[in-house]
N, C-alpha and C positions, 0 to 999 in steps of 0.2 A: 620718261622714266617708267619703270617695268611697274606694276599694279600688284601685289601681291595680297591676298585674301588668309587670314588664318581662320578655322573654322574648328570653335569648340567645341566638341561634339558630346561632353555630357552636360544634363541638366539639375543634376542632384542638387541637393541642397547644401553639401558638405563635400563636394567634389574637389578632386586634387588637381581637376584637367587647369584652375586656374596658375597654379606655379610655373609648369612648364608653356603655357601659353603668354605668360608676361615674360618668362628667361628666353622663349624664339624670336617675340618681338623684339625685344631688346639685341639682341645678335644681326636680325633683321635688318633694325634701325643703325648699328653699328656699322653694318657693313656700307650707308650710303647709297647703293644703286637701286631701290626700289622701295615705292611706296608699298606703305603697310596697313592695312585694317584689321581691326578683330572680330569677327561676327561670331558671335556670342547664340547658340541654340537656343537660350532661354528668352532671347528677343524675337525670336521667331516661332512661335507655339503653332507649328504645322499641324491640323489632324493627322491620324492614319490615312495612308493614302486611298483615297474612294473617289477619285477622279472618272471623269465616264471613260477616258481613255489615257494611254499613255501620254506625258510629256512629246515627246517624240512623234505625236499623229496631232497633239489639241494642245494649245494653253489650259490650265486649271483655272480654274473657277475659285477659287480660296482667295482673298485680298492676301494671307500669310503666306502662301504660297508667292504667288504674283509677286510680293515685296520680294523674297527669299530670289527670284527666280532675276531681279533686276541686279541685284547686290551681289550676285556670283559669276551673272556678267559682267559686270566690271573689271574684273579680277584677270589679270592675264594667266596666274596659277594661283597654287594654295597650298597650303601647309594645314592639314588636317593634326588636329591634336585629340588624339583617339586613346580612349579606356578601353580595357580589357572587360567583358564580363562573359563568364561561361564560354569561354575559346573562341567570342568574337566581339564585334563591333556594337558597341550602342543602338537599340532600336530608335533612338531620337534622330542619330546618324543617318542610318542608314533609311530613314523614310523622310529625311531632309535631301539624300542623295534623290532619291526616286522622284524629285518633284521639279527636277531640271532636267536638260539633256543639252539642247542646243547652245547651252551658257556654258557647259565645260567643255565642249568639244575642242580637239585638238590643242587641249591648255596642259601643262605639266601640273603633279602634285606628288606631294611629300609628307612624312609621316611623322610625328613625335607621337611613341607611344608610352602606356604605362599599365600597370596590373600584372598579371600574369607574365613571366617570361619577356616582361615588359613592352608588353601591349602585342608581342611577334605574330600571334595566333591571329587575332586582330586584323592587322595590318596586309596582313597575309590575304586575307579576305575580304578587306578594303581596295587592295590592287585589282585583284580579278571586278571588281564591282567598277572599280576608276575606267580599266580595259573596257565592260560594257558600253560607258557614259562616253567613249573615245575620247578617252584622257591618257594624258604618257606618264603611268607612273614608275617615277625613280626608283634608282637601286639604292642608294644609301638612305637609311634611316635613322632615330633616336630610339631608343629603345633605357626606360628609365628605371633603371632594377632597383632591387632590394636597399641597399646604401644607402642611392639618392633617392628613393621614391620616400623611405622615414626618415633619412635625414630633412628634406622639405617638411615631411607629412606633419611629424613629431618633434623634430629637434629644432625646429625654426631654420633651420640651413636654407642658403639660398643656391638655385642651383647651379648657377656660377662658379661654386667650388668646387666641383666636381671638373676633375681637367678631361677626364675619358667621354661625359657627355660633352660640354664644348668642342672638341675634337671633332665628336659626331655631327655636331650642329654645322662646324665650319664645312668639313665636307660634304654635308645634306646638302647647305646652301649653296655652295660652289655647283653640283652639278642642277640643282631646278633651276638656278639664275641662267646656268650654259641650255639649258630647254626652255624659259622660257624665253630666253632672244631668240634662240630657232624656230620656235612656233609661232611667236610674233612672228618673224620676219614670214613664215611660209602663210600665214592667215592674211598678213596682207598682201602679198605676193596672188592671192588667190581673189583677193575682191575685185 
């Protein structure tokens, strides 16, 4: 069965990234065909990155790193659950991304966003980052506007009720399940 990694990428103290990260796993887990984990950024307190070199030439030297870097190999993809702030991605993110390389290579990932435009700006700049790490990121995404993002925030709503984001989830997850069996299958095809 396929390995699936969701990866919450903020850390705040009062962060929303946790609503939409329990309503993907639960779709996840619904759907049957793939195991699911949740790695949580605030379990992984990476420094700024000050490695002597890039992932991609050295292993890091950080045990947080090192943990981080076992735990996303694992993973045959991922479901990133990405906040908005100032037209992009989380610095937590984004230097939890920079501390791997060879653990996501040729893996699919996916996107539930939220904040701004719901999380588009983001995500947007997530992909070109996943394209670096040679990871295949997908065309559909979640994207959690204004409605559902204070219906969760504020109203207690859970976000199941919302039929237009489940839509998006089912289709998100239809097409990484159809990339990650093709990547499996071409990663071991390759060993």
């Amino acid at each position: 069965m396929a390995k699936l990694a969701i990866i919450i990428g903020s850390t705040r103290a009062n962060r929303f990234a946790d609503h939409p990260a329990r309503w993907i796993h639960d779709h996840v887990v619904k759907r049957g065909d793939a195991e699911v984990e949740t790695l949580d950024l605030r379990d992984y307190p990476i420094p700024f990155f000050d490695e002597a070199a890039s992932p991609i030439y050295a292993p890091p030297r950080n045990e947080v790193a090192q943990r981080w870097q076992k735990r996303v190999a694992a993973a045959d993809g991922y479901i990133v659950v990405a906040a908005e702030y100032n037209r992009g991605p989380t610095a937590v993110l984004k230097n939890a991304l920079d501390h791997a390389y060879q653990e996501y290579n040729n893996k699919p990932i996916a996107f539930v966003g939220y904040g701004g435009v719901g999380g588009a700006r983001a995500i947007e700049q997530l992909r070109l980052i996943a394209i670096e790490l040679q990871m295949a990121p997908i065309r559909a995404g979640v994207h959690i506007m204004g409605p559902a993002y204070l219906g969760a925030a504020r109203e207690g709503k859970s976000l199941h009720e919302f039929d237009a984001l489940n839509q998006s989830a089912a289709q998100m997850l239809d097409q990484l399940m159809w990339w990650v069996a093709a990547l499996k299958a071409a990663r071991e095809k390759a060993r």
